[in-house]
C-alpha positions as a Markdown table, in Angstrom:
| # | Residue | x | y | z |
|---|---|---|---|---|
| 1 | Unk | 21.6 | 66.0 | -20.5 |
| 2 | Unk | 20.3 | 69.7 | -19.9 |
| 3 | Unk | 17.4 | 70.9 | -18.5 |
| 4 | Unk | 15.8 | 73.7 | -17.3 |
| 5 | Unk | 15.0 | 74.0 | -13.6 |
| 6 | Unk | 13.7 | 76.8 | -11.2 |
| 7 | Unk | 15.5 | 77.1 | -8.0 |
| 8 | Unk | 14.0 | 80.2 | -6.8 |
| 9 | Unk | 11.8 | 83.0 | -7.7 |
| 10 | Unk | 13.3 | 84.7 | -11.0 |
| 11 | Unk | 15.7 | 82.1 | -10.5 |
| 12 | Unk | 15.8 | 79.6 | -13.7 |
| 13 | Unk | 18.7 | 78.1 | -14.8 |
| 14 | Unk | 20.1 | 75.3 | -17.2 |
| 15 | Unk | 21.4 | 72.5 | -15.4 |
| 16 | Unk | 23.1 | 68.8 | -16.0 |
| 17 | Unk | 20.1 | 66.4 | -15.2 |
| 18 | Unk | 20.4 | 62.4 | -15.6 |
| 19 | Unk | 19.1 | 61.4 | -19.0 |
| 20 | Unk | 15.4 | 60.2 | -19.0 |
| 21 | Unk | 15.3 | 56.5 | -19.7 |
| 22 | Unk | 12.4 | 53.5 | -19.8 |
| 23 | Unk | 11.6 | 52.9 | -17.0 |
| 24 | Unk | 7.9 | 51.1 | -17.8 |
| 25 | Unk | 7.4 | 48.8 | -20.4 |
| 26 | Unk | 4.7 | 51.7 | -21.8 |
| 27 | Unk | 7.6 | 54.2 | -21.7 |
| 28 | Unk | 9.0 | 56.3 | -24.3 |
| 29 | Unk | 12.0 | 58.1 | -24.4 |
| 30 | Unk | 11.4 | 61.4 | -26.9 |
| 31 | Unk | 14.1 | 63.7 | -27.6 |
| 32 | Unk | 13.5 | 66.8 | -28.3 |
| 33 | Unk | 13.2 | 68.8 | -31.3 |
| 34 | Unk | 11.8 | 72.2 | -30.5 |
| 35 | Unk | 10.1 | 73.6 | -26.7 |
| 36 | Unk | 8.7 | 76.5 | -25.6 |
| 37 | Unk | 8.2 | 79.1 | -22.5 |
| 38 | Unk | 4.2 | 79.2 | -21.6 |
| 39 | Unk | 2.9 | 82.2 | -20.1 |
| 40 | Unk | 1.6 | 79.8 | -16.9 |
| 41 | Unk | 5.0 | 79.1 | -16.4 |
| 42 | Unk | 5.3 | 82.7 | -15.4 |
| 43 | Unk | 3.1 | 82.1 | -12.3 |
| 44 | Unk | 6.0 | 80.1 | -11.0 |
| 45 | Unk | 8.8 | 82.3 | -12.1 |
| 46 | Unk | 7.1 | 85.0 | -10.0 |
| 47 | Unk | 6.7 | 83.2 | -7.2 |
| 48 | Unk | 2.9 | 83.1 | -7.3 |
| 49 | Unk | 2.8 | 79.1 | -7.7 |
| 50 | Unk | 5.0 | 77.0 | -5.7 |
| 51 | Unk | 7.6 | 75.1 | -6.2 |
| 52 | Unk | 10.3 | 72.9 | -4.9 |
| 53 | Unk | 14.0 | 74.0 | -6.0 |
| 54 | Unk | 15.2 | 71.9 | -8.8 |
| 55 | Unk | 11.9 | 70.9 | -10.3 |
| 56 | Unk | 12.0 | 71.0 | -14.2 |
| 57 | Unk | 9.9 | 73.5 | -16.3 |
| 58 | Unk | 8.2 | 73.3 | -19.5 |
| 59 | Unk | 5.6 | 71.2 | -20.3 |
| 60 | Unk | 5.1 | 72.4 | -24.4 |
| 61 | Unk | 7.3 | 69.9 | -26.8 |
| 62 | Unk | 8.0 | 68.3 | -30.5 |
| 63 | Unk | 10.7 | 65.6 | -30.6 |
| 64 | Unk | 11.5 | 62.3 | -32.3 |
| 65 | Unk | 11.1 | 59.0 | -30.1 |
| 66 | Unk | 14.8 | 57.5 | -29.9 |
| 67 | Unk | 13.6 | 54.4 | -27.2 |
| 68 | Unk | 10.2 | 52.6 | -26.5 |
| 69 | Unk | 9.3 | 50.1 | -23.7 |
| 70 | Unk | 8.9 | 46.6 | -24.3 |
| 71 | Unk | 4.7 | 47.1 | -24.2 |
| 72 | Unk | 4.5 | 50.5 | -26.8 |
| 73 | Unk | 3.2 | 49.0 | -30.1 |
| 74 | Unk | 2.0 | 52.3 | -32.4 |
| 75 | Unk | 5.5 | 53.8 | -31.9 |
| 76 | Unk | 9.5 | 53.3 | -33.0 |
| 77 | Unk | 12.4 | 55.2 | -32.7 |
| 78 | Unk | 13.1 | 57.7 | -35.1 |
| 79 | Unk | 9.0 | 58.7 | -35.1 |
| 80 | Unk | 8.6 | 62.4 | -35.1 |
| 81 | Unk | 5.8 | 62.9 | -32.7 |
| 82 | Unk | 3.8 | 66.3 | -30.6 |
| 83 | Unk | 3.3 | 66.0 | -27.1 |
| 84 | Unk | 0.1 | 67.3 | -25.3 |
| 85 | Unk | 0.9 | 68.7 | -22.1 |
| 86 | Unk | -0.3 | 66.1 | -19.8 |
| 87 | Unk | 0.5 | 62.3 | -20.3 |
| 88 | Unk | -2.8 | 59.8 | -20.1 |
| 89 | Unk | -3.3 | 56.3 | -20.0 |
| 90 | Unk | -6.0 | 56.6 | -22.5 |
| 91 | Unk | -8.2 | 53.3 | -21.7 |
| 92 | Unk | -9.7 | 55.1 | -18.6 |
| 93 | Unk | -13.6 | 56.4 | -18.7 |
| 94 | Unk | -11.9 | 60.1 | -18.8 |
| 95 | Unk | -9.8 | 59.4 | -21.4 |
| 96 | Unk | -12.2 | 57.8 | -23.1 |
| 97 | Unk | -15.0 | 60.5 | -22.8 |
| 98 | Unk | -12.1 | 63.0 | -24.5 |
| 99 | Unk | -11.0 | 64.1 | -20.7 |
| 100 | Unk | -8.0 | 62.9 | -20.7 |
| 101 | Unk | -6.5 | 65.5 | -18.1 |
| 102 | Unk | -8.8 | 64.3 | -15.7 |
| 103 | Unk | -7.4 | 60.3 | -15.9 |
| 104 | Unk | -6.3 | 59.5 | -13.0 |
| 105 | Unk | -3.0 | 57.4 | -14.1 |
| 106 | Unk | -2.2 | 60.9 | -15.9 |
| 107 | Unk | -0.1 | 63.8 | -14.7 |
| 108 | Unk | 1.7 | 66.9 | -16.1 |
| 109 | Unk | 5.4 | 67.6 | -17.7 |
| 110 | Unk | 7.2 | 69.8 | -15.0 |
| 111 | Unk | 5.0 | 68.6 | -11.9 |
| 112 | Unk | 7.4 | 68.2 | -9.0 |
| 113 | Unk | 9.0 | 64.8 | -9.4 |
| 114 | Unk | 8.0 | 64.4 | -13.7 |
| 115 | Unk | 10.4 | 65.5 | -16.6 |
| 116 | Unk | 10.3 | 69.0 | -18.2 |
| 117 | Unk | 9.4 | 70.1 | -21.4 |
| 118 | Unk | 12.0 | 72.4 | -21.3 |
| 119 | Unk | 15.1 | 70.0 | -21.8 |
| 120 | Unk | 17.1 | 67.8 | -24.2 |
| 121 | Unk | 14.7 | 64.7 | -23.6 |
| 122 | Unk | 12.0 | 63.8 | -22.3 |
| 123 | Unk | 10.6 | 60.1 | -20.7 |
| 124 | Unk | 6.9 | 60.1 | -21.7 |
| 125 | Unk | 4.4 | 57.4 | -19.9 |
| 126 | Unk | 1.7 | 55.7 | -21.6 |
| 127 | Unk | 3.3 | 56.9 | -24.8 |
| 128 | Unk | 1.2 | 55.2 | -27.2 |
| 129 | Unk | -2.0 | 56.7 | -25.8 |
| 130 | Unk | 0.0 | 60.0 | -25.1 |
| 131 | Unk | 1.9 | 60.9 | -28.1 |
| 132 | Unk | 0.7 | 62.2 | -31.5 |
| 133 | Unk | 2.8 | 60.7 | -34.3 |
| 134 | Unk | 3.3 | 63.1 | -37.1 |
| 135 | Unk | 4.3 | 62.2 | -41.2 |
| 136 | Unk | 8.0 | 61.6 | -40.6 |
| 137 | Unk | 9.0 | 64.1 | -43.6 |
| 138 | Unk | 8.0 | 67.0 | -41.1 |
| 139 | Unk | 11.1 | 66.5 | -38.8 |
| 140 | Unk | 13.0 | 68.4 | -40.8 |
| 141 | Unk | 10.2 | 71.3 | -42.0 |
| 142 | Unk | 11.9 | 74.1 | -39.3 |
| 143 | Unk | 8.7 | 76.5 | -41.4 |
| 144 | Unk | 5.9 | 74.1 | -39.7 |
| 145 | Unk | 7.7 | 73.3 | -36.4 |
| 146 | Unk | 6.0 | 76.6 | -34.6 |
| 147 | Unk | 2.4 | 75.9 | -35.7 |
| 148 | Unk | 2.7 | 71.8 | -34.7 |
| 149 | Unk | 4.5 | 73.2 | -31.2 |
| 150 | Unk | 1.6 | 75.4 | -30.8 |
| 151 | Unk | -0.7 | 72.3 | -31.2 |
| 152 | Unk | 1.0 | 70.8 | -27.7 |
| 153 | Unk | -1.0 | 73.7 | -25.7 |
| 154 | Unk | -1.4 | 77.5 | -26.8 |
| 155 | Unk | -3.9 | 76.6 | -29.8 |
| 156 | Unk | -5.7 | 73.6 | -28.4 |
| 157 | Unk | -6.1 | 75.6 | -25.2 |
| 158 | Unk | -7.5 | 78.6 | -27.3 |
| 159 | Unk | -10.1 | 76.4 | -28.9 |
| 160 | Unk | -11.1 | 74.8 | -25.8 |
| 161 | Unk | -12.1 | 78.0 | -24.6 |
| 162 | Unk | -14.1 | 78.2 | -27.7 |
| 163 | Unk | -15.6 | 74.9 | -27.8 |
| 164 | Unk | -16.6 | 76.0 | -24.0 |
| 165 | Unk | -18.2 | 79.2 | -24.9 |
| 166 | Unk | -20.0 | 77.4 | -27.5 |
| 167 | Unk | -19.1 | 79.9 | -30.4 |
| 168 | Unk | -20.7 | 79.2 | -33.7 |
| 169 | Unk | -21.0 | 80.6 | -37.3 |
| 170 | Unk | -22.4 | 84.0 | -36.8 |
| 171 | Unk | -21.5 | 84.5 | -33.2 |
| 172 | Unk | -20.0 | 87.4 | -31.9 |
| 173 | Unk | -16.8 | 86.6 | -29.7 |
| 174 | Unk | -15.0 | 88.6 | -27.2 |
| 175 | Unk | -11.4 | 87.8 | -26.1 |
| 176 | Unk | -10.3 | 88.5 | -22.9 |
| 177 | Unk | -6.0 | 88.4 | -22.8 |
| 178 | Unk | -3.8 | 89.3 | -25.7 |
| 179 | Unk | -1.8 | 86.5 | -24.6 |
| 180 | Unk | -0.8 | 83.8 | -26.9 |
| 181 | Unk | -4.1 | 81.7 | -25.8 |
| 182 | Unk | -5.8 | 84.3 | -26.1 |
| 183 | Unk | -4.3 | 84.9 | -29.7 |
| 184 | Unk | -5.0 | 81.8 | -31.0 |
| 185 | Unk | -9.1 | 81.9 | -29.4 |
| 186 | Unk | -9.2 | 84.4 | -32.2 |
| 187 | Unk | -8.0 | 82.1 | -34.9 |
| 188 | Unk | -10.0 | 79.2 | -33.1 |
| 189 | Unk | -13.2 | 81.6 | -32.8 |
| 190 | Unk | -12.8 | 82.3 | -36.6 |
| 191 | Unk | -12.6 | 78.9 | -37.4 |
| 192 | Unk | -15.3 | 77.8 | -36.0 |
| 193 | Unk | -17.3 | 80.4 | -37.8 |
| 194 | Unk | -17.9 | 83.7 | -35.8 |
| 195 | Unk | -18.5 | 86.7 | -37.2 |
| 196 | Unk | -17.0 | 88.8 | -35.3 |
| 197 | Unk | -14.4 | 88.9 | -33.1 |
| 198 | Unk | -13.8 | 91.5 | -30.6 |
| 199 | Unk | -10.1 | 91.3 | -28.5 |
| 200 | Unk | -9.5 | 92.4 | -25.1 |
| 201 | Unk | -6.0 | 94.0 | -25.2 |
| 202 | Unk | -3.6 | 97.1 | -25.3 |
| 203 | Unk | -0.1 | 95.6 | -26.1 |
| 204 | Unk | 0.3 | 97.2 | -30.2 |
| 205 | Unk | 2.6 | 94.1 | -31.0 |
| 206 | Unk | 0.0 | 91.8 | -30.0 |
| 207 | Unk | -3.3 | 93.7 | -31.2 |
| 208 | Unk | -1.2 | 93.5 | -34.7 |
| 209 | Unk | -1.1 | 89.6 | -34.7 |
| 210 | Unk | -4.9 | 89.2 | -33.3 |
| 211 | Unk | -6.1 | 91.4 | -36.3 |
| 212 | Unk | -3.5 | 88.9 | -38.8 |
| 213 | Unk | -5.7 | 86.3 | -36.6 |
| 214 | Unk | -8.8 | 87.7 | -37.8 |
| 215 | Unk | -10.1 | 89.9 | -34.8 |
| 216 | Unk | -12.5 | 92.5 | -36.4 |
| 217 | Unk | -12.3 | 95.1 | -33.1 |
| 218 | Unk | -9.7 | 96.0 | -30.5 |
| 219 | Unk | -10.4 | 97.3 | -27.2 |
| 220 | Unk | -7.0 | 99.0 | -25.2 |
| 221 | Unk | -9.1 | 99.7 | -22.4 |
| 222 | Unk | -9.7 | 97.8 | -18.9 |
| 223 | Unk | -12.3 | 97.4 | -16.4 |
| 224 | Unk | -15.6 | 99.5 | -16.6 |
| 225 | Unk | -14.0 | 100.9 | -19.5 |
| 226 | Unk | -13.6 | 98.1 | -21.3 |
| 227 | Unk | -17.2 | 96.7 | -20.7 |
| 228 | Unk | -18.6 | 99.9 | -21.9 |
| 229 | Unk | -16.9 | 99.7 | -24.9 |
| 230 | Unk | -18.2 | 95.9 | -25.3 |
| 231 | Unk | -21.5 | 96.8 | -25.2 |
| 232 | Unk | -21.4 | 99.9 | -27.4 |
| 233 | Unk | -19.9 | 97.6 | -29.9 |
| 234 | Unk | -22.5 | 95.2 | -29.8 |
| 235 | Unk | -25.6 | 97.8 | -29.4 |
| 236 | Unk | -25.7 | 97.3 | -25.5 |
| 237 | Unk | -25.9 | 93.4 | -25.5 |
| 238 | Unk | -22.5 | 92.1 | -25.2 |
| 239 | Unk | -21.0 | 88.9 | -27.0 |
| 240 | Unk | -22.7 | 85.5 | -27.5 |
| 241 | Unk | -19.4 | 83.6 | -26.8 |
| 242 | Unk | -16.4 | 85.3 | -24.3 |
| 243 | Unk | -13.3 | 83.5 | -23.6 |
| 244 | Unk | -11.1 | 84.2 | -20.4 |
| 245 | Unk | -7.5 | 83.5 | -21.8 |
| 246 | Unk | -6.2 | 85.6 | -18.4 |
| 247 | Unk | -7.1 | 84.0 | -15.0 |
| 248 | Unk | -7.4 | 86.4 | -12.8 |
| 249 | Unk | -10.6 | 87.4 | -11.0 |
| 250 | Unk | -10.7 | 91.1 | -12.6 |
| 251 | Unk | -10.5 | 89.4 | -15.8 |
| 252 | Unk | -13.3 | 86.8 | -15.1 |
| 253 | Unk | -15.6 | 89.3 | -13.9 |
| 254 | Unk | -14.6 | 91.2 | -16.9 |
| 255 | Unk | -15.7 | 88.0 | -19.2 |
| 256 | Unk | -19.4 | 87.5 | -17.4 |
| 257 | Unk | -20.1 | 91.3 | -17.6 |
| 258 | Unk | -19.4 | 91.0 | -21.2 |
| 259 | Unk | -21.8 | 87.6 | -21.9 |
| 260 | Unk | -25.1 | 88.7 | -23.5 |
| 261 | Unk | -28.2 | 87.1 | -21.9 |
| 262 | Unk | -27.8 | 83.4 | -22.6 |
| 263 | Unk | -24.4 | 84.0 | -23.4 |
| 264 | Unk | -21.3 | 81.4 | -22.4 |
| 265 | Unk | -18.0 | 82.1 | -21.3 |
| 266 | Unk | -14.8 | 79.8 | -21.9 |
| 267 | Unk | -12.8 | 80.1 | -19.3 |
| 268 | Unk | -8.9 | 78.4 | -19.8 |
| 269 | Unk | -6.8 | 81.1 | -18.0 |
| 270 | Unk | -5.1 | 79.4 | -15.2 |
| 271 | Unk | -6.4 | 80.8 | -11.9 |
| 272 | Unk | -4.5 | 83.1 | -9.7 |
| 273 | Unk | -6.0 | 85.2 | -6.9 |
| 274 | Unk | -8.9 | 83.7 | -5.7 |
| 275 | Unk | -12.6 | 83.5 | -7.2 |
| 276 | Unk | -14.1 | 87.0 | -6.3 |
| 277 | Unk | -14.5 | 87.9 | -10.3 |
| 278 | Unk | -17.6 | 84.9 | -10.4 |
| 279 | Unk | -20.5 | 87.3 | -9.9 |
| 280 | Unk | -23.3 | 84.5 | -9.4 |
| 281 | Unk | -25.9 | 86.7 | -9.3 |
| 282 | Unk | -25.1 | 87.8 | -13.1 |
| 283 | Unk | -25.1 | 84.6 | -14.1 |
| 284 | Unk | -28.4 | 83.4 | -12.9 |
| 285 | Unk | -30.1 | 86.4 | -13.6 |
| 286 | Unk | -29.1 | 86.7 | -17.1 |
| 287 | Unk | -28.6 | 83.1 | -17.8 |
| 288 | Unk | -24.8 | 82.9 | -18.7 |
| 289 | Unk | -22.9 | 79.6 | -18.6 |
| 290 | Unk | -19.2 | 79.4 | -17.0 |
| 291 | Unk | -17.6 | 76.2 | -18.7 |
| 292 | Unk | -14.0 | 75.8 | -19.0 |
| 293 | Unk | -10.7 | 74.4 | -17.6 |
| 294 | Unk | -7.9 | 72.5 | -18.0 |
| 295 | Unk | -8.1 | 71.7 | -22.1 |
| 296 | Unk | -7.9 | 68.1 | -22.8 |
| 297 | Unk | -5.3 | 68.6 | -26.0 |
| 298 | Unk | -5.2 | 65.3 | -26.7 |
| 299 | Unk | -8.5 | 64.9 | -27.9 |
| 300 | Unk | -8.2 | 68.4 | -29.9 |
| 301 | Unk | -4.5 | 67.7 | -31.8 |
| 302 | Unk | -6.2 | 65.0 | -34.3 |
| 303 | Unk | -8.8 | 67.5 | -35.0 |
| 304 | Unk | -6.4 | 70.3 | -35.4 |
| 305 | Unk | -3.5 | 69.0 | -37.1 |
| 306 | Unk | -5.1 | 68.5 | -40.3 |
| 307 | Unk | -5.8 | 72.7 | -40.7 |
| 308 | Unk | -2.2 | 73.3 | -39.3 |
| 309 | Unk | -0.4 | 71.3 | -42.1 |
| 310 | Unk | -2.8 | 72.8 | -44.7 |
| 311 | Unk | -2.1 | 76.3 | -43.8 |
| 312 | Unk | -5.5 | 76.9 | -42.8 |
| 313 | Unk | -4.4 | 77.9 | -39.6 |
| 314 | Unk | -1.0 | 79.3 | -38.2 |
| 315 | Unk | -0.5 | 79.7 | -34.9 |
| 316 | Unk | 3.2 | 80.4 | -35.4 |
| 317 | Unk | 2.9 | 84.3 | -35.4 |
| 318 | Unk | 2.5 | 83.8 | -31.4 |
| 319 | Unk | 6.1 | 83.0 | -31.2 |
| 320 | Unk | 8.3 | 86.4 | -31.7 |
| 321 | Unk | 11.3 | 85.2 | -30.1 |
| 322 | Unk | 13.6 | 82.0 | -30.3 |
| 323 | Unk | 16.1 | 81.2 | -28.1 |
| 324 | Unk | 18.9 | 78.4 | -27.9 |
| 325 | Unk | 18.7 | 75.9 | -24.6 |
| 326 | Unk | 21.3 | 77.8 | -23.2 |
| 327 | Unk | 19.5 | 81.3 | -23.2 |
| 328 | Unk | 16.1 | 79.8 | -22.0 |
| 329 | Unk | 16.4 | 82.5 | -18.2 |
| 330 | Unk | 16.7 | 85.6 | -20.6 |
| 331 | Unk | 13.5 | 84.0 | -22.6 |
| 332 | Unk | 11.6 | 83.7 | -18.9 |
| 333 | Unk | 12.8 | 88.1 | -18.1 |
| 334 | Unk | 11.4 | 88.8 | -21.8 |
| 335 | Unk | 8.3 | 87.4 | -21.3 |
| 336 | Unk | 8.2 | 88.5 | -17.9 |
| 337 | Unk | 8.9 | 92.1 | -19.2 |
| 338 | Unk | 6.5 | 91.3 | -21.9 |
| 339 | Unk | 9.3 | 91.8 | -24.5 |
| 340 | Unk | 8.0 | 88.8 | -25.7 |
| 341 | Unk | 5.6 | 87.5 | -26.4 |
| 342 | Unk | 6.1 | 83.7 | -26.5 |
| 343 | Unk | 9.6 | 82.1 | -27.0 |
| 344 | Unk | 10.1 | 79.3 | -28.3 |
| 345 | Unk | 13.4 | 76.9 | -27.5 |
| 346 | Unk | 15.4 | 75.3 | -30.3 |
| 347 | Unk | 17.5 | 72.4 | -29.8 |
């Protein structure tokens, strides 16, 4: 089948890779319907994170089983089911606390060694713990696929960030990152009832979608600027709730000089460069919690996929470009070159 590995830097291509089979009776073998390019996955098309030439990329994916292990019970072939993107066993005291990327029989799509979620197929361990089956008529509802592909990372990762920085009805919200987590923290911050919702961001295309989104302020500045601005928006107190959609330490000390006293921030930004932006002093001083981290989608999908296939939320506005299999390195330069925002892969 084809895949997509990384051989280099800036070096992605599509490659013939043996076909994923069971290799565990708690296997599944998915094939996939629709994938996507994550903005993390940029870190190691830079260079910035490290990886081993050949490893597979992607770890975002939809697709209908087509094999199961000898052991898998909830699931057949021909289910149409969303992957989160880490596999769990989902019996362990992690997974059964709602952490389930912290269980220790997990790991992650694209890790060195694993199957990518950029690819024809996929062979997903512990697959009835791991997979979320879907109402089989959705296979073929192409207008739903980006919202339920959205559910596999960019909007459960945006709503841990808001469950994290404990927004409620009446809060005021700042977003930091006009990225597509970022852009769905505003539809996540809505929905959990904030009042307003101030986003941290200067690309127009962008800015245009976190308004759709429900963002009630926009601020194109950075830095000092930007805090400024926060707190002239909010009469010199900053935001109850701030979610860090970024990751880098300018943008986490961004966050935490934006908290008002007692404030939170959610931070879900994958971390790059070190941890100079945690001003502790701040935080102890004005009593502002730091929560955050790897979200544990598999505990959020259930929760979210009833608003998704109501139309109370759509996420699919994040995606603005769609490429074939085939065209996936262009997809990595565009959002490299922020021509794109998020792209999503069609099979």
């Amino acid at each position: 089948m084809r895949a997509i590995v990384i051989r280099a830097p800036r070096d992605i291509r599509v490659e013939e890779v043996p076909d994923p089979v069971v290799r565990r009776p708690t296997d599944a073998v998915v094939r996939l319907v629709g994938s996507c390019v994550c903005g993390s996955d940029l870190w190691a098309y830079r260079g910035v994170a490290r990886t081993a030439p050949g490893q597979r990329m992607g770890h975002e994916f939809v697709g209908v089983v087509e094999e199961t292990g000898s052991e898998v019970a909830r699931l057949r072939p021909g289910d149409f089911v969303i992957a989160p993107f880490a596999w769990s066993d989902g019996v362990c005291e992690h997974c059964r606390e709602g952490l389930h990327t912290s269980c220790p029989q997990g790991g992650f799509w694209g890790d060195e060694g694993s199957d990518g979620g950029q690819g024809e197929a996929v062979r997903v361990p512990f697959a009835d713990a791991t997979l979320v089956p879907l109402p089989p008529e959705l296979a073929g509802e192409r207008k739903l696929l980006p919202g339920l592909l959205a559910l596999s990372d960019v909007l459960s990762t945006g709503h841990h960030a808001a469950v994290s920085a404990q927004v409620r009805p009446g809060a005021t919200v700042a977003v930091v990152g006009d990225g597509a987590v970022g852009l769905c923290g505003v539809l996540a911050a809505r929905r959990l009832g904030a009042e307003r919702v101030l986003l941290l961001g200067h690309h127009e295309q962008r800015v245009g979608v976190a308004r759709a989104f429900g963002a009630t302020d926009v601020i194109s500045v950075r830095g000092e600027a930007a805090v400024a601005a926060v707190r002239d928006l909010t009469g010199g107190r900053g935001a109850h709730a701030v979610l860090e959609a970024v990751g880098t330490a300018r943008s986490l000390g961004t966050a935490l000089a934006i908290a008002r006293d007692g404030g939170a921030v959610g931070c879900v930004g994958v971390p790059y460069g070190g941890n100079a932006g945690v001003d502790l002093r701040r935080m102890f001083d004005h009593n502002i919690a730091l929560r955050g981290g790897i979200a544990p989608v598999r505990a959020y999908i259930p929760e979210l996929l009833p608003d998704v296939l109501s139309g109370a939320l759509d996420p699919g506005p994040v995606f603005d470009r769609t490429v074939p299999l085939a065209e996936v390195p262009d997809g990595y330069q565009a959002m490299d070159d922020r021509s794109a925002l998020k792209v999503r892969i069609t099979f």
